[in-house]
N, C-alpha and C positions, 0 to 999 in steps of 0.2 A: 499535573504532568503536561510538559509541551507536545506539540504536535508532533516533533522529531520523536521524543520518547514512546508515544504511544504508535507510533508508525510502528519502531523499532522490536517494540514489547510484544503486537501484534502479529507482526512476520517472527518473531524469534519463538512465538510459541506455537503458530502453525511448523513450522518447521524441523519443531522440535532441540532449538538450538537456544544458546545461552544469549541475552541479547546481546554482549559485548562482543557477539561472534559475527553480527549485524551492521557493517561500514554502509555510510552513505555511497560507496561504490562497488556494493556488491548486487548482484541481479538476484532475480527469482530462479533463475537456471543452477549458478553456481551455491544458493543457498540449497536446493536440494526439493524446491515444491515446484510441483506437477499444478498442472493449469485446474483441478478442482483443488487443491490446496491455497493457490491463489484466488480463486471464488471464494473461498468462507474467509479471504484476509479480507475481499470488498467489502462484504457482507459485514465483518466486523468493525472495519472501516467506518462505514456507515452508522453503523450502530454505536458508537461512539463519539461521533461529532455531529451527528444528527443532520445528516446527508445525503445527498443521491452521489453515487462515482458514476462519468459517463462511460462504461465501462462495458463492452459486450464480450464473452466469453467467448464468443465463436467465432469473435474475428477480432481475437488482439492485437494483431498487426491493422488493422484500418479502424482504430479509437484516436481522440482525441487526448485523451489521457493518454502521456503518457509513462510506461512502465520499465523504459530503457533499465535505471537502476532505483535502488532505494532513494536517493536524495530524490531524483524524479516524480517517484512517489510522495514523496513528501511535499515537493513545492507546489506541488497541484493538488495535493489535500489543504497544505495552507493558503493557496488559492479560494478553494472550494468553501472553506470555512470565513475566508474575508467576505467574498461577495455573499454569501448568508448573513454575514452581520452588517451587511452596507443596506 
């Protein structure tokens, strides 16, 4: 599975939504998770590609990652996942 797909798979089953319900231009707001719902996507995140996300829950406005929308997400997890293999 690519990084897009599992980005997608992951939010779609926190959220409890179907993935195809999951656009690169939908946020964490309008998918319907709450900021611990978004904690267990890092956490999954993580566990999945075998990663640290610089990600602080307490202040997700002043991270580096960032979480604007899903593609966002996504291009900083394939970030995150190049520079582990460089």
């Amino acid at each position: 599975m690519s990084v897009k797909e599992t980005v997608i798979t992951i939010i779609a089953e926190q959220a409890l939504l179907d993935p195809s319900d999951v656009t690169p231009d939908s946020t964490i707001d309008s998918l319907g998770l709450d900021s611990m719902g978004f904690v267990e996507c890092i956490f999954a995140f993580e566990e999945a590609f075998d990663t640290q996300i610089p990600f602080n829950a307490n202040d997700p406005d002043g991270n580096e990652f960032d979480i604007s929308n899903v593609a966002a997400i996504i291009s900083g997890i394939e970030q995150l996942v190049q520079d582990n293999a460089a």
